[in-house]
N, C-alpha and C positions, 0 to 999 in steps of 0.2 A: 411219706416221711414228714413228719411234725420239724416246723424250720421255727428254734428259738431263739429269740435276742441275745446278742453277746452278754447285757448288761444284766439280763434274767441268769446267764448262765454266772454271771461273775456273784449274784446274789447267791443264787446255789450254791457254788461253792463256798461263798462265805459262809453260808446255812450251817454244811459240812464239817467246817473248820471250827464251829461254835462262836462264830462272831454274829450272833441275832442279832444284834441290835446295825452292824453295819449290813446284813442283810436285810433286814428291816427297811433302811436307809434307800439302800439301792432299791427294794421295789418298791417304797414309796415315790420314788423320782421316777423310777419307770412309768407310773399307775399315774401320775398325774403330767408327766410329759409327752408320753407317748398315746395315753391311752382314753384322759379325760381332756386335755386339752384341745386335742381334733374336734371333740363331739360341743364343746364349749364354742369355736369356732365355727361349726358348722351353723349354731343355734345361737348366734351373737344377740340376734333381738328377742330372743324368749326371755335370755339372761339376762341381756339388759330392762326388759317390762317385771323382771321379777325382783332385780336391785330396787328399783323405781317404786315398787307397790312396798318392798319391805320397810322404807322408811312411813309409810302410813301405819303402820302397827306398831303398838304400844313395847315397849319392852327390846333387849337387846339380842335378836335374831341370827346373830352371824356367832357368838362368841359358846364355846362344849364347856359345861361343867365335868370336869375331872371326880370323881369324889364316891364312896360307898351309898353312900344315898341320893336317889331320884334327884336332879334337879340340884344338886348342889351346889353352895354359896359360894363356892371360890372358881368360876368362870376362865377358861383359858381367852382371852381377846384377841382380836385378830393384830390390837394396836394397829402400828404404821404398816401394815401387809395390807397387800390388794389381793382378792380373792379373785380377782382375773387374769393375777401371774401365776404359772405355773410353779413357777421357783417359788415363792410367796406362801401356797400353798403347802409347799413341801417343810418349810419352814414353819408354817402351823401344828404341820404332824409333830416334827420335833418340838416345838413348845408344848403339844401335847402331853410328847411322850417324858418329855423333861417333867413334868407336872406330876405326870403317873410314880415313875421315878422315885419323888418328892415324898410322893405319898406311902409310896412302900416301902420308904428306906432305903433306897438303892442308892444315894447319890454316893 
């Protein structure tokens, strides 16, 4: 028997109920707390020699162009977020997805 997280099942259900986007929410929180933050932890020094090496490269490394075309001019940034907190992270997605949003109309 497959044993799944309360907070996967509570996403599900929202799935269910047609609330995407707070199911969206929930597994984005699950995928970055439960799931990518262990492996972050376990690899602190990789992470930290590859923060380290990205500031030698030219150009702004951390921050997704949102937009129909490759490479697009209007960049989500990570601003005051740290990409080594998990909450922070998740807060990125939503800037993301706020962005997307934007773009389609949705707001």
């Amino acid at each position: 028997e497959i044993q799944v997280d309360g907070d996967l099942m509570d996403a599900l259900g929202k799935l269910d109920d047609g609330d995407l986007a707070g199911a969206a929410d929930a597994i984005a929180y699950h995928e970055q707390v439960e799931v990518v933050q262990p492996v972050y932890e376990r690899h602190r020094d990789a992470f930290k020699f590859l923060s380290q090496v990205d500031g030698t490269i030219p150009g702004d490394q951390t921050s997704i162009p949102v937009s129909y075309e490759c490479g697009g001019d209007t960049p989500v940034t990570l601003g005051d977020l740290e990409i080594r907190e998990p909450l922070d992270r998740v807060k990125y997605y939503r800037r993301l997805m706020d962005r997307m949003r934007e773009i389609e109309g949705i707001r």
